[in-house]
N, C-alpha and C positions, 0 to 999 in steps of 0.2 A: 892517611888513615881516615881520615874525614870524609876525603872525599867518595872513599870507597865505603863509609858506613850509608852513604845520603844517596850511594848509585839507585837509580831506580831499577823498580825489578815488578818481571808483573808475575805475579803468581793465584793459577789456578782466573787468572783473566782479571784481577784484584791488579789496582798500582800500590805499589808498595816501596819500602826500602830496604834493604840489609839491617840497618838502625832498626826498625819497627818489629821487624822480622824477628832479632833477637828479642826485643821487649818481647814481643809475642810467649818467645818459646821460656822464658827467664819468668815470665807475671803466670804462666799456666802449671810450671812446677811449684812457682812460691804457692800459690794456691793452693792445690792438690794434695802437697805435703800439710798444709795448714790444718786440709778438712779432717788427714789422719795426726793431725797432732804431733808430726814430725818435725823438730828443732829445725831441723837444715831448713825447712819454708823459709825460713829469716834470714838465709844466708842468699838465697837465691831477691829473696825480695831487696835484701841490699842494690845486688847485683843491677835491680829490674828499674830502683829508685834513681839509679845515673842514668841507665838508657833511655825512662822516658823523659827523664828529666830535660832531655836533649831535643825528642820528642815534639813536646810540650812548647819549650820554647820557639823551636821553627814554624809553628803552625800558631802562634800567640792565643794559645791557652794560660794566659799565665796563672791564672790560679792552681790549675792542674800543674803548671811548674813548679811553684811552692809546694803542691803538695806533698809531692816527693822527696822532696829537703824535709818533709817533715816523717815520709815514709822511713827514708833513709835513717833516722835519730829510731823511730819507734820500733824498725826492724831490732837494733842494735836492744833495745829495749826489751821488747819481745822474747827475745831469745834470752836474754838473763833473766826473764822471770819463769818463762817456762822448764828453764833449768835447772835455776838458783833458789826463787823464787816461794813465799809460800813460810809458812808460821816455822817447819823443819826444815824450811833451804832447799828442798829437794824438787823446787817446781812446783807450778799452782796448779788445781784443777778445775774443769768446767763445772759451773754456777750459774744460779740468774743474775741476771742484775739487780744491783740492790735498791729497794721503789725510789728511795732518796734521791739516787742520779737522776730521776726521769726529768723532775723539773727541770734541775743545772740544764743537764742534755736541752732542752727544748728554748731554755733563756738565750744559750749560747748557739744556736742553730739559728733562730729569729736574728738576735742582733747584728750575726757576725755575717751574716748572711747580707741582710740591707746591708751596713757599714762598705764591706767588702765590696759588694758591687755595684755601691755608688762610686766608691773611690777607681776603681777600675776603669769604670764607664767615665771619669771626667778626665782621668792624668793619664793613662792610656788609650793606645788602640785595637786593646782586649777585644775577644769575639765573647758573645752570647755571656755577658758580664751577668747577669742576676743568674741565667739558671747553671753558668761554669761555679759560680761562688756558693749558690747552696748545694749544688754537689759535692765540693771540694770540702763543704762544712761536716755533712753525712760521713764524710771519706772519714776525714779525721777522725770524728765521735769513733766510727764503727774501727776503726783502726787499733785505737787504743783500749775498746772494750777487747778484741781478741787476743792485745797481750795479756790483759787480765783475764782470759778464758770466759770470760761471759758470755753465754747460750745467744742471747739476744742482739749477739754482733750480728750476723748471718742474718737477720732479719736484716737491720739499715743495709747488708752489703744487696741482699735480694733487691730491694726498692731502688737501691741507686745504683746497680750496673743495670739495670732493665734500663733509667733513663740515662746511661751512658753508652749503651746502644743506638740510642735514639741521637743523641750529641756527635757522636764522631764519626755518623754515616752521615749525617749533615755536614759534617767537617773532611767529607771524604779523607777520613781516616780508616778505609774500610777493614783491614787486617787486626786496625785496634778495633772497631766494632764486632770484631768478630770474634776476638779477643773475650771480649766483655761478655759477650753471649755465652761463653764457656765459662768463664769466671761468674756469671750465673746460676746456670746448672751445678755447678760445684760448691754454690752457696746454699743450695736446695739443698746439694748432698749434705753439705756439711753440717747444718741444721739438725736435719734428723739424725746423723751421728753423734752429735755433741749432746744431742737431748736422749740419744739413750744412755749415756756415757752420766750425767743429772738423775734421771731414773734410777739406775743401778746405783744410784748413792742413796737414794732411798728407804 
């Protein structure tokens, strides 16, 4: 089973795998659904949190392999608040974020950031350790703002798949770059959905 997820495959003149191939099609529905606000996103991002996870590892991204163990927990998370969730249980809805987090957000982006990718860079033989670790940091923040529906998720995902485009064609990861590029646009999308969705509460 392995060996057939890790076959190489070239498509569209791209090397690629079977593994990635799925991440691919698994991380552009969790998305998609995300930007319409459809519960299943979280079942598919489950799904997408083992395949990169696997990903990740063989190419020693290892932050971006954490991060999916952390995907994995907040998919799970996600999905219970957007369905559960919320003062009458009936699921939360999109909001700004409250000014309070900004600082936390920015204490916890700084430190964990350095910390992370010093320790990376001295006990491993992690690639591109400071900028895999302040992406991995963005990842989370904006992560867990979108199970809480925060409008201002969509913004850190805008800024940090732009440079996770930049990262994993560097890593000739080119099918996850390209990946990202759409999980881009769909951050754009999802932006301006969510903020009329805010409006209309008005």
């Amino acid at each position: 089973m392995t060996d057939w997820l890790n076959q190489p495959v070239s498509l569209a003149g791209l090397p690629t795998t079977v593994l990635e191939i799925l991440g691919f099609i698994t991380g552009a529905i969790c998305v998609y659904l995300n930007t319409r606000q459809n519960v299943l996103g979280w079942f598919f991002g489950i799904i997408n949190a083992v395949l990169y996870g696997v990903v990740f590892w063989q190419v020693r991204l290892y932050a971006d392999m954490g991060l999916q163990g952390y995907y994995f927990l907040t998919s799970i998370y996600g999905w219970w608040m957007w369905k559960f969730g919320g003062q009458n249980h009936d699921g939360v809805r999109v909001t700004h974020t409250p000014a309070k987090l900004y600082p936390l957000f920015t204490l916890i982006f700084i430190a964990v950031t350095l910390s992370w990718g010093f320790l990376l860079g001295k006990f491993t033989d992690a690639s591109l350790t400071y900028a895999d670790s302040a992406l991995t940091i963005a990842s989370l923040i904006g992560q867990w703002m979108m199970a809480r529906k925060y409008l201002e998720n969509w913004i850190i995902w805008i800024v940090a798949d732009a440079a996770y485009v930049v990262m994993y064609f560097y890593k000739d990861l080119h099918l996850t770059a390209i990946l990202y590029g759409v999980f881009l646009i769909l951050a754009i999308i999802g932006y301006v959905q969510w903020r009329r969705d805010v409006n209309g509460q008005i």
